[in-house]
C-alpha positions in Angstrom: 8.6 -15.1 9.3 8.2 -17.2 6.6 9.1 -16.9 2.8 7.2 -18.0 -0.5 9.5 -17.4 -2.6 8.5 -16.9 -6.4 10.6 -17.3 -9.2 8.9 -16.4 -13.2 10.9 -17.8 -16.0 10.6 -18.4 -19.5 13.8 -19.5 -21.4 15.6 -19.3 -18.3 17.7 -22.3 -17.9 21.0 -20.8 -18.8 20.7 -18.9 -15.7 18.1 -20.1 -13.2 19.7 -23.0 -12.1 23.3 -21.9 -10.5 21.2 -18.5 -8.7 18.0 -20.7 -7.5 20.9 -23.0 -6.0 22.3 -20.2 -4.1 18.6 -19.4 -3.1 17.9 -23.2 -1.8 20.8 -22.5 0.8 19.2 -19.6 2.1 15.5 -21.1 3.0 14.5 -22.4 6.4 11.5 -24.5 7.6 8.4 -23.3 6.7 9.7 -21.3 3.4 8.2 -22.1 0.3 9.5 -22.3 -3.5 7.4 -22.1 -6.7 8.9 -21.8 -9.9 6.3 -20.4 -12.6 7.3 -21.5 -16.0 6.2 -19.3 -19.0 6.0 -22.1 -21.8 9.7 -22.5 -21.7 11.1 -24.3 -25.3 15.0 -24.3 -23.0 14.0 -27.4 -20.8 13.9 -24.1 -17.8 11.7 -26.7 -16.0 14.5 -29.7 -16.3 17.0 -27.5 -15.1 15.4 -26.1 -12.2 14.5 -29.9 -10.9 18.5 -31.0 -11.3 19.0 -27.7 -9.3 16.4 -28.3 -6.4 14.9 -31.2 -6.5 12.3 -30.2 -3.6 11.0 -27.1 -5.9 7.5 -27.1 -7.2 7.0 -26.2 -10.8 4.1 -24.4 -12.3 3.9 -25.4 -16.0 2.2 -22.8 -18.2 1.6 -24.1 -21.5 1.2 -20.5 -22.6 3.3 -16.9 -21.7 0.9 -15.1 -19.1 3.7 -12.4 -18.4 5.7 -11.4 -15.4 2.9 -10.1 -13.5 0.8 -12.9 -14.5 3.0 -15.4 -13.1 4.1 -13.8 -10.1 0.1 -14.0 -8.9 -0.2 -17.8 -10.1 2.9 -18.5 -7.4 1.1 -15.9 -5.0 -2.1 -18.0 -5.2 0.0 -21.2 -5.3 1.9 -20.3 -1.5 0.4 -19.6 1.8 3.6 -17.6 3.4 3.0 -14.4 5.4 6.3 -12.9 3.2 6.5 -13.1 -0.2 9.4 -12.8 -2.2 9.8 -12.5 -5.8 12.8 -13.1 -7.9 13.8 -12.7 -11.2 15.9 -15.8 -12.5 19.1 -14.0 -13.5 19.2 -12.7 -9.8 21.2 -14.7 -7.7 21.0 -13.5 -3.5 24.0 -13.1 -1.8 24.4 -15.4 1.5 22.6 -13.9 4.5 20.5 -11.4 1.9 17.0 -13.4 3.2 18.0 -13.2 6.7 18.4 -9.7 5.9 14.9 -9.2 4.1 12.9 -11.1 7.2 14.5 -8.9 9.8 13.1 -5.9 7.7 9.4 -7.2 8.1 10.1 -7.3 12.1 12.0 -3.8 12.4 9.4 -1.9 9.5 6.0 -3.4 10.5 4.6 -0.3 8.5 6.7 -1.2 5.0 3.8 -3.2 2.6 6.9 -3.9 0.4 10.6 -3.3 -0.1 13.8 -4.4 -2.4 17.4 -5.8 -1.4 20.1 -3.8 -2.8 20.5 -5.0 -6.8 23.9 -5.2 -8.1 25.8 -5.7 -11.1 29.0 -6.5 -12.8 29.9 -8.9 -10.3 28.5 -6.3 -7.4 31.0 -3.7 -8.2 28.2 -1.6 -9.4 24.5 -0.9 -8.3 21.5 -2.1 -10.6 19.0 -0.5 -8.4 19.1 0.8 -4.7 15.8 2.1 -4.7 13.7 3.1 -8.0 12.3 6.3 -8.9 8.8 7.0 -10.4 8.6 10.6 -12.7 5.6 12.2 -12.3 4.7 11.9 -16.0 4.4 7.9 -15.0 7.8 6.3 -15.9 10.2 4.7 -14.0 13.5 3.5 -13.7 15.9 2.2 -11.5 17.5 4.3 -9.0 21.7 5.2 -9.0 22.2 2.4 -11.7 25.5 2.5 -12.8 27.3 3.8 -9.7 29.8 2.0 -7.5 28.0 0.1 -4.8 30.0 2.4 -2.2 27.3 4.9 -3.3 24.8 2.8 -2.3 22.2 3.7 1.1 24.0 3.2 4.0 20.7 2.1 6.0 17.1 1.5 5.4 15.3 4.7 3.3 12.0 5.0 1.9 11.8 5.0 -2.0 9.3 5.8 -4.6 9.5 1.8 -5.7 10.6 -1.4 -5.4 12.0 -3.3 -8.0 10.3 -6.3 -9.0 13.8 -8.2 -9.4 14.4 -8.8 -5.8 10.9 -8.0 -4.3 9.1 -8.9 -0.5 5.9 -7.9 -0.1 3.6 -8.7 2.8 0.6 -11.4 1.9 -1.8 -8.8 3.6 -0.3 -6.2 1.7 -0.7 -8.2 -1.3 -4.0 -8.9 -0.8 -4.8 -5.9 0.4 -3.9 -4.0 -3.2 -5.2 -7.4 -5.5 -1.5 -7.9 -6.3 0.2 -7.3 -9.7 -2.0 -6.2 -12.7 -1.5 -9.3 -15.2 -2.8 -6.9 -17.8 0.5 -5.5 -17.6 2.2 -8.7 -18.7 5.8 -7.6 -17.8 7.2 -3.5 -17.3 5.8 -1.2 -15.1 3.7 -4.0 -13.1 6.3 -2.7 -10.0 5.3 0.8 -10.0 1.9 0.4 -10.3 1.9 -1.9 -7.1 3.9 0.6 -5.2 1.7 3.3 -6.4 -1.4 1.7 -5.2 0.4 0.4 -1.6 1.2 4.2 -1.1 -2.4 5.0 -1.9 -3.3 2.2 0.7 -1.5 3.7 3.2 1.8 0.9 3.5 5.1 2.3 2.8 7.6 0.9 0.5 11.4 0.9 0.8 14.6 -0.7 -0.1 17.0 -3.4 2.6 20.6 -2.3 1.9 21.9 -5.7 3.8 20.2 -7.7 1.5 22.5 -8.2 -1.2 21.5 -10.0 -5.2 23.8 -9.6 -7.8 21.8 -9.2 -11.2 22.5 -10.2 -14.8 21.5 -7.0 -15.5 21.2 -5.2 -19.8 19.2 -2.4 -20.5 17.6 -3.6 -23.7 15.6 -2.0 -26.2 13.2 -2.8 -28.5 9.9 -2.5 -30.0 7.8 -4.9 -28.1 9.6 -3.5 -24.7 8.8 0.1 -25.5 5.1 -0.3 -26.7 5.0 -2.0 -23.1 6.4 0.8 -21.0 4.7 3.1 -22.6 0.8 1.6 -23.0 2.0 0.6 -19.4 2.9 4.0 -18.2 -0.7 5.2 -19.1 -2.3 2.0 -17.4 -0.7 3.5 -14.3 -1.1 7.1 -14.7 -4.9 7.1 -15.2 -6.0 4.5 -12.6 -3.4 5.5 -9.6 -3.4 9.7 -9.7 -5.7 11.1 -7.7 -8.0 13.5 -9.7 -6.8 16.5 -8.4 -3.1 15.0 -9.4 -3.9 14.6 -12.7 -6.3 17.7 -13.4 -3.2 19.1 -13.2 -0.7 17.0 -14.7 -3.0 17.5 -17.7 -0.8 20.3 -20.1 2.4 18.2 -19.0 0.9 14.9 -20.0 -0.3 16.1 -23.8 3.2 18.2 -23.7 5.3 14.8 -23.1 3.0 12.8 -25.7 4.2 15.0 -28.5 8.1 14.9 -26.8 8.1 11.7 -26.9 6.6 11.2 -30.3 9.7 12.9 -31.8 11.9 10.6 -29.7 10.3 7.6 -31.2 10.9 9.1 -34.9 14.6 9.7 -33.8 15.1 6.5 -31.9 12.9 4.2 -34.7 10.2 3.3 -32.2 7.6 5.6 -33.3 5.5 2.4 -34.7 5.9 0.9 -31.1 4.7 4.6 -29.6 1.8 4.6 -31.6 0.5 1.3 -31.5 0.9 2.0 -27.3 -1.8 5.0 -27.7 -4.2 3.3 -29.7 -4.0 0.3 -27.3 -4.3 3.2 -24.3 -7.7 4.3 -26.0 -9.2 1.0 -27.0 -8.4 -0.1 -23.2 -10.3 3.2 -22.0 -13.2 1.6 -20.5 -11.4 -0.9 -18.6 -8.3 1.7 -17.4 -11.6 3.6 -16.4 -13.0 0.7 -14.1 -9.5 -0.3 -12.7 -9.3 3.7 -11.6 -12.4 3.1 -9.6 -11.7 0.3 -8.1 -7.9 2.2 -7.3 -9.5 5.0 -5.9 -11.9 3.3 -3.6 -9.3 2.1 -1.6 -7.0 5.5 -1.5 -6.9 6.4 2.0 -3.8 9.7 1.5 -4.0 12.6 -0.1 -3.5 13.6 -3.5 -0.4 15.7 -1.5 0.9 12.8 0.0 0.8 10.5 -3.2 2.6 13.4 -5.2 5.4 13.0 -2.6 6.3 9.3 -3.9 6.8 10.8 -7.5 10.0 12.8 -9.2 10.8 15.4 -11.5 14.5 13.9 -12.2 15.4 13.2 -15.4 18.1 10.7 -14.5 17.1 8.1 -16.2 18.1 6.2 -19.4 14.6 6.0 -20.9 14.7 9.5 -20.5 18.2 9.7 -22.1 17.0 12.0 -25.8 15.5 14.7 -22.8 18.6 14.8 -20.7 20.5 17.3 -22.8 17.8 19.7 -23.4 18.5 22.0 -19.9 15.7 24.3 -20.7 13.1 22.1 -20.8 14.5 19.9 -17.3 14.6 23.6 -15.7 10.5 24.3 -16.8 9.8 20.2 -15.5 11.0 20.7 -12.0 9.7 24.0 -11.9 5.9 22.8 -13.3 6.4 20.0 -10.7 6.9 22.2 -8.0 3.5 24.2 -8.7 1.7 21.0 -8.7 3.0 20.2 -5.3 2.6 23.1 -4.0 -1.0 23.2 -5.1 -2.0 20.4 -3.9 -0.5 21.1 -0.9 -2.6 24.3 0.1 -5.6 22.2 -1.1 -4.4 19.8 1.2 -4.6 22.8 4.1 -7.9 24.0 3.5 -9.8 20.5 3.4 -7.7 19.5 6.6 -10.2 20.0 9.5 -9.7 22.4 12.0 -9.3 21.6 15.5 
């Protein structure tokens, strides 16, 4: 099967050009590379033409985002696969032979990940990520040796948009990334909504890409993930889900107001709530829309969400023992909730 691969960059050229050279090696007839360029001010575009001459360039002369991006190249390619790539991740050799042989063995898999590695792939970036059931997300065993890593194909709560495939009928099939999003949180959403759809989403452990990898803070970032995290929570959970979720949800807004004081992003926290409720009507519309096209349970969707608090966005909660105890244990009544409500709408034979 064949490849349109998708590469987003904006001040990229430091990096892009040795990994998409390592990417040119890989592709076979019929593949196809776009490079989207978010109004780069590096000469990006320059150095990905010295790279591989044969690429095709998409020139924005503004920055539509990540997400943005990514469905410019979608719409630009005709591919049954496509594969998106961020431009500080370089794949390893055979890691596309590796990705197409997951479309042929996993015909039910909408979308899935190669294994992402850092520090020279000693260490893994992410081998899977993991969605919390209060909407954030993070990527899964980062950190630890790549010897930890899954030994075969597994299922995962979602795919990491640095080293992506997902099926063009899949794609289409959701409407693609959310450009709304711009960048953060654009690849949970997607897997939220394919798991909704009924496609399954999972992670190729052969497929190796080493990423250039720093968990960086910052205003802009956090008003993102978290006006982002509401985006997703109110248009992907089914009602029943978040009827529920409801005295969790206003318990975590005032949690993590005080971790914004303490961590000097309250401004950034703030500014994402008031953008959450000016954004109400259209969150409100993309829910329908979302909805319409759920074919599981509110049970099953719960099953692609956690209560683990492993994560460094999470890293002011971590200590607190208590309050990770009264989490898994609220999560567990929610399940088990919507489970038995699961069991009396199931019809009897």
């Amino acid at each position: 099967m064949s490849f349109a691969v998708v590469v987003v960059t904006h001040n990229s050229g430091d990096s892009v050009s040795r990994n998409l050279s390592e990417l040119a090696k890989q592709l076979r007839s019929g593949d196809e590379l776009v490079v989207v360029d978010n109004s780069s001010a590096d000469g990006t575009p320059d150095a990905v033409r010295a790279a591989v001459p044969e690429v095709r360039i998409l020139e924005q002369q503004r920055n539509v985002g990540f997400a943005g991006g990514c469905n410019l190249g979608a719409r630009a390619t005709t591919a049954p696969l496509l594969l998106f790539l961020n431009p500080d991740a370089r794949p390893m050799p055979g890691c596309l032979d590796a990705l197409r042989r997951t479309a042929l063995e996993r015909p039910a898999w909408g979308a899935w990940q190669a294994l992402v590695t850092m520090d020279g792939g000693r260490r893994i970036n992410t081998a899977g990520n993991v969605a919390h059931f209060l909407g954030m997300g993070w990527a899964g065993r980062c950190g630890q040796p790549v010897t930890e890593a899954p030994p075969e194909r597994i299922e995962v709560d979602f795919a990491s948009g640095a080293a992506l495939v997902v099926r063009r009928e899949a794609w289409e099939d959701v409407g693609g990334f959310d450009q709304r999003y711009f960048m953060y949180g654009e690849d949970l959403d997607l897997a939220l909504r394919l798991w909704s759809a009924g496609w399954a989403v999972g992670v190729e452990p052969d497929a190796l890409v080493e990423h250039e990898y720093e968990f960086v803070k910052g205003e802009r970032k956090w008003f993102l993930l978290e006006r982002n995290r509401w985006w997703t929570v109110l248009s992907d959970y089914p009602a029943a889900l978040l009827a529920l979720l409801v005295p969790a949800l206003v318990g975590a807004e005032l949690a993590l107001i005080a971790m914004a004081a303490d961590g000097g992003w309250l401004r950034a926290k703030l500014a994402s709530q008031v953008a959450a409720g000016r954004e109400l009507p259209s969150i409100m519309r993309r829910r329908r829309v979302v909805q319409a096209s759920r074919t599981v349970p509110a049970a099953e969707f719960a099953r692609h969400l956690s209560a683990s608090f492993e994560s460094p966005y999470l890293a002011g909660l971590q200590r607190r023992t208590g309050l990770q105890r009264l989490q898994r244990a609220y999560w567990a009544t929610v399940r088990s909730l919507l489970g038995a409500a699961s069991s009396l709408l199931r019809p009897r034979a």
